[in-house]
ChimeraX commands (.cxc) that place a marker at each C-alpha (Angstrom):
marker #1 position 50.58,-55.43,48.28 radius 0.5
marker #1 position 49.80,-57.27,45.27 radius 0.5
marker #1 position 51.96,-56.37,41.73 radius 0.5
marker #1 position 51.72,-57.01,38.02 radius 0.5
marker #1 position 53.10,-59.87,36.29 radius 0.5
marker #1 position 55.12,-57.62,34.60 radius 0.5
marker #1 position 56.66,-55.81,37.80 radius 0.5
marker #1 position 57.56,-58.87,39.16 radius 0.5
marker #1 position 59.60,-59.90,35.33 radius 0.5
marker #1 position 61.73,-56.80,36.19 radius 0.5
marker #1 position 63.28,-58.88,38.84 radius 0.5
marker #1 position 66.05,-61.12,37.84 radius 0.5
marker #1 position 66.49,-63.78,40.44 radius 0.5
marker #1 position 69.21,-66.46,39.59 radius 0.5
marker #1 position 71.26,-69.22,40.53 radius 0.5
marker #1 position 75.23,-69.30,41.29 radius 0.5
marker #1 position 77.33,-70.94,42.79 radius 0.5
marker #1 position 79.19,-69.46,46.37 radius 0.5
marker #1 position 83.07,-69.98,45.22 radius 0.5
marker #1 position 84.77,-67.64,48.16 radius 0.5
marker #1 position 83.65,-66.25,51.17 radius 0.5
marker #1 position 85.70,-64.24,53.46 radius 0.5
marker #1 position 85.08,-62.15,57.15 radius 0.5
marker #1 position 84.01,-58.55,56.35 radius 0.5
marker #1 position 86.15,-57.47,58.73 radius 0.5
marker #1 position 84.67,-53.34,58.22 radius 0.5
marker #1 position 81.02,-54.34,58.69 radius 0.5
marker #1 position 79.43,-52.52,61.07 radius 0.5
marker #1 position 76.98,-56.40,61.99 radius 0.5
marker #1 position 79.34,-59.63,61.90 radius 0.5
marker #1 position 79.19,-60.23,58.11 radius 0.5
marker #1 position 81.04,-62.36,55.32 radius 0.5
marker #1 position 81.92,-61.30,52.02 radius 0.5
marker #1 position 80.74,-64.00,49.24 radius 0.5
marker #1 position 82.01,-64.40,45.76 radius 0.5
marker #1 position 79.13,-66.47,43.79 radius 0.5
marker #1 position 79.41,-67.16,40.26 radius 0.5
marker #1 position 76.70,-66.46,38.02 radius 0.5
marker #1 position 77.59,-68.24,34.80 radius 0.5
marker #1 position 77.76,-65.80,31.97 radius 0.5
marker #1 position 77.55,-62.80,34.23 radius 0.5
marker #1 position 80.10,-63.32,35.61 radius 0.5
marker #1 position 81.83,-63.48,39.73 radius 0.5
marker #1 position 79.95,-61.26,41.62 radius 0.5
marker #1 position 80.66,-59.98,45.19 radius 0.5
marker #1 position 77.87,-59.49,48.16 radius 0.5
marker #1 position 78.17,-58.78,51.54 radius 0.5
marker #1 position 75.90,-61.37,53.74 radius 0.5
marker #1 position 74.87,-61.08,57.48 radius 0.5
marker #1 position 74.51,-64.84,57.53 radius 0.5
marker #1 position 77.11,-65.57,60.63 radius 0.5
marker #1 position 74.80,-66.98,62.86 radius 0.5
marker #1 position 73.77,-70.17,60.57 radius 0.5
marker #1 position 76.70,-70.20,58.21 radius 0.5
marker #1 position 80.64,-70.59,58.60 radius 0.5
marker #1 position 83.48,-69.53,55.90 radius 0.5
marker #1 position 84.24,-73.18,55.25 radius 0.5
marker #1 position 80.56,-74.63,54.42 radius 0.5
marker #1 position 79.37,-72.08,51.93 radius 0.5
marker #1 position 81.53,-72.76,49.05 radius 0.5
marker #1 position 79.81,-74.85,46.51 radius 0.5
marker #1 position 76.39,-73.93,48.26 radius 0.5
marker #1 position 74.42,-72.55,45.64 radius 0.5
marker #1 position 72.21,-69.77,45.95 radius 0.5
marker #1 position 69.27,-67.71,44.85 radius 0.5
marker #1 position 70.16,-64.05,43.61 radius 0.5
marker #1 position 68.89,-60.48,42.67 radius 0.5
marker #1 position 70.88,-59.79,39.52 radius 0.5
marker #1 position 69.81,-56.37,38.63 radius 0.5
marker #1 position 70.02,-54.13,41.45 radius 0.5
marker #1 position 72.33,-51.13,41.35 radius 0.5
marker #1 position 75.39,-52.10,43.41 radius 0.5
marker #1 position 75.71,-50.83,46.29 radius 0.5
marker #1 position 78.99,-49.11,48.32 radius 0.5
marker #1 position 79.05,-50.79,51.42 radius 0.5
marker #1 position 82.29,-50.02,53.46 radius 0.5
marker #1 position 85.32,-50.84,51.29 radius 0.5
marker #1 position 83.05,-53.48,49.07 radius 0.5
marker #1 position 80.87,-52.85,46.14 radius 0.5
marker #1 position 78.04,-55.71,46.21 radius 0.5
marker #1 position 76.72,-55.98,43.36 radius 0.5
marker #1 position 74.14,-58.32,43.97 radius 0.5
marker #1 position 71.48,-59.50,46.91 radius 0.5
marker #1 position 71.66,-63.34,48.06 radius 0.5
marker #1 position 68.30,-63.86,49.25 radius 0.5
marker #1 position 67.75,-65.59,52.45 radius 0.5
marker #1 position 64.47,-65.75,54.66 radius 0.5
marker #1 position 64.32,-65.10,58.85 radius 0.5
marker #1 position 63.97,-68.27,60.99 radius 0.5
marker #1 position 62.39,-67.92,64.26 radius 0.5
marker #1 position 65.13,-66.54,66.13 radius 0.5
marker #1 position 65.89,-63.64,62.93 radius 0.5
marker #1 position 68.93,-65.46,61.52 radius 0.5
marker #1 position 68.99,-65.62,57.77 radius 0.5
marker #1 position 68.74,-68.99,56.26 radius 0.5
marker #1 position 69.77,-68.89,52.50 radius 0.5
marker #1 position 67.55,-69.25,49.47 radius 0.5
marker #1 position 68.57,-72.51,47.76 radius 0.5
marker #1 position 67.71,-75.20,45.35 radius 0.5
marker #1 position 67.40,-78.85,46.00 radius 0.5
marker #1 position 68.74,-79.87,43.14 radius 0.5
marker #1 position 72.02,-78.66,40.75 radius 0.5
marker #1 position 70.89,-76.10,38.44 radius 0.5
marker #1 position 73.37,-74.46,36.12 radius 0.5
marker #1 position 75.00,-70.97,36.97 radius 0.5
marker #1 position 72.79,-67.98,36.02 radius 0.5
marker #1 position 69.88,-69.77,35.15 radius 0.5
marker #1 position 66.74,-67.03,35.64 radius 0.5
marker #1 position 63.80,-68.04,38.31 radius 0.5
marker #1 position 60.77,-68.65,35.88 radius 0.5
marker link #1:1,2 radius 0.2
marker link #1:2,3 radius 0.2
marker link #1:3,4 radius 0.2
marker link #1:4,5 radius 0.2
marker link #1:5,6 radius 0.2
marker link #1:6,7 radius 0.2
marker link #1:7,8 radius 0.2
marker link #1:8,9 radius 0.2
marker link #1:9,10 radius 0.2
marker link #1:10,11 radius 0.2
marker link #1:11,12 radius 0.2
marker link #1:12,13 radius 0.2
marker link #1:13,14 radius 0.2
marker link #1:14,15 radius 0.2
marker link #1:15,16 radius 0.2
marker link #1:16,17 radius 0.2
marker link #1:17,18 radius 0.2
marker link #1:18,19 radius 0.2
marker link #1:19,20 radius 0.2
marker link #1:20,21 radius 0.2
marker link #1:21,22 radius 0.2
marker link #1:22,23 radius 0.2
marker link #1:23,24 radius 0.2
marker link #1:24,25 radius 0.2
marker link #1:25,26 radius 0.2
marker link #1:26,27 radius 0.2
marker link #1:27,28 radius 0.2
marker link #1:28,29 radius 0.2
marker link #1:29,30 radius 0.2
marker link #1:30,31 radius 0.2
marker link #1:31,32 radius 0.2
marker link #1:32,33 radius 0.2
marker link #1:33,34 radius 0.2
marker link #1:34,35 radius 0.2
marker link #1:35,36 radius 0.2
marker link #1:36,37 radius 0.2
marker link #1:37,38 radius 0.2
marker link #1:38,39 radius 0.2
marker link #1:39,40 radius 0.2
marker link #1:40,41 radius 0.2
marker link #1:41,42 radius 0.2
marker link #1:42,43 radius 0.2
marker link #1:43,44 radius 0.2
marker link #1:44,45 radius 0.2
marker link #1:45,46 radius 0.2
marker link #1:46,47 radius 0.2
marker link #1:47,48 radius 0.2
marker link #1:48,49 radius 0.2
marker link #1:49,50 radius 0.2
marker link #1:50,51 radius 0.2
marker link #1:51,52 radius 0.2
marker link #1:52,53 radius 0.2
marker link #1:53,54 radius 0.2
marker link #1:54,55 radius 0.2
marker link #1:55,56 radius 0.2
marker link #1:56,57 radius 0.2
marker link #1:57,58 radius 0.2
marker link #1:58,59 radius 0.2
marker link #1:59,60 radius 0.2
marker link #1:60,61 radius 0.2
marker link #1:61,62 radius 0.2
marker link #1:62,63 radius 0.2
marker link #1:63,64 radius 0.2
marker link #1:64,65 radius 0.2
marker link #1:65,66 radius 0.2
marker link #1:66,67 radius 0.2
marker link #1:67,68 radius 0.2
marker link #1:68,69 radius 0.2
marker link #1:69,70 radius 0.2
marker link #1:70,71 radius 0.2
marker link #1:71,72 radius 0.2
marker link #1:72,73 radius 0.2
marker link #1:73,74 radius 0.2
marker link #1:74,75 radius 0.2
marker link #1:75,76 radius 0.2
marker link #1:76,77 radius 0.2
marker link #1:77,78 radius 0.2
marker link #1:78,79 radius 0.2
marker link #1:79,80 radius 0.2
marker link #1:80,81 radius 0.2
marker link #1:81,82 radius 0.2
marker link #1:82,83 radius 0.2
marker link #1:83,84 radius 0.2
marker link #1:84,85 radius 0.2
marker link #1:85,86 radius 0.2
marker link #1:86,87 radius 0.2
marker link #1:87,88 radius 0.2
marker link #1:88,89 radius 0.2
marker link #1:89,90 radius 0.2
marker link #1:90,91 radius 0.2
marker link #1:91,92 radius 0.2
marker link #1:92,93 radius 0.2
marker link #1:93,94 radius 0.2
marker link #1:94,95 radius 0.2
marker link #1:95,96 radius 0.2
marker link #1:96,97 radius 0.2
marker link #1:97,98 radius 0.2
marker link #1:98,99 radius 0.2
marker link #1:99,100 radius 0.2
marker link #1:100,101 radius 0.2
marker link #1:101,102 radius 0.2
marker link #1:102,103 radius 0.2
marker link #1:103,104 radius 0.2
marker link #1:104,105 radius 0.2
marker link #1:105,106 radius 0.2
marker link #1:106,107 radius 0.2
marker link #1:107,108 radius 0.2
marker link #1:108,109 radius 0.2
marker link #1:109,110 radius 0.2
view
């Protein structure tokens, strides 16, 4: 499917920094619960099937690539209120979308 510069300008992507992340002990699929800080926006929470690749004690200070302006979303007892983007590997787990360099909190993809 192939979209409009401007459809693709209504999605904010941005960069924050994971500063908690916690079992989701409710999920339904083995899941964590990540606090990522997105400069001037703010903490925001997500919930991220990532337990395959990732464990609680490597993902703070990763920083990741977000979708900023989605509606949250009830899921169980959390509210995420945004999507960490990730990609499948050849197996299905999720492997984060990152940067290879430091790039300040809540700066917008361009």
């Amino acid at each position: 499917m192939i979209i409009s510069w401007q459809d693709f300008e209504k999605v904010e992507l941005r960069i924050g920094t994971i500063i908690k992340s916690e079992q989701f002990k409710e999920a339904r699929n083995p899941a964590y619960i990540i606090h990522v800080d997105l400069g001037g926006l703010g903490i925001k929470k997500s919930s991220a099937q990532i337990t395959d690749l990732y464990q609680l004690d490597n993902l703070v200070g990763k920083q990741v690539i977000c979708v900023t302006n989605f509606e949250p979303k009830q899921i169980g007892p959390i509210k995420s209120e945004v999507l960490i983007t990730g990609f499948k590997d050849e197996k299905g787990q999720i492997v984060l979308s990152t940067v290879g360099m430091p790039v300040p909190n809540g700066r917008r993809l361009i």
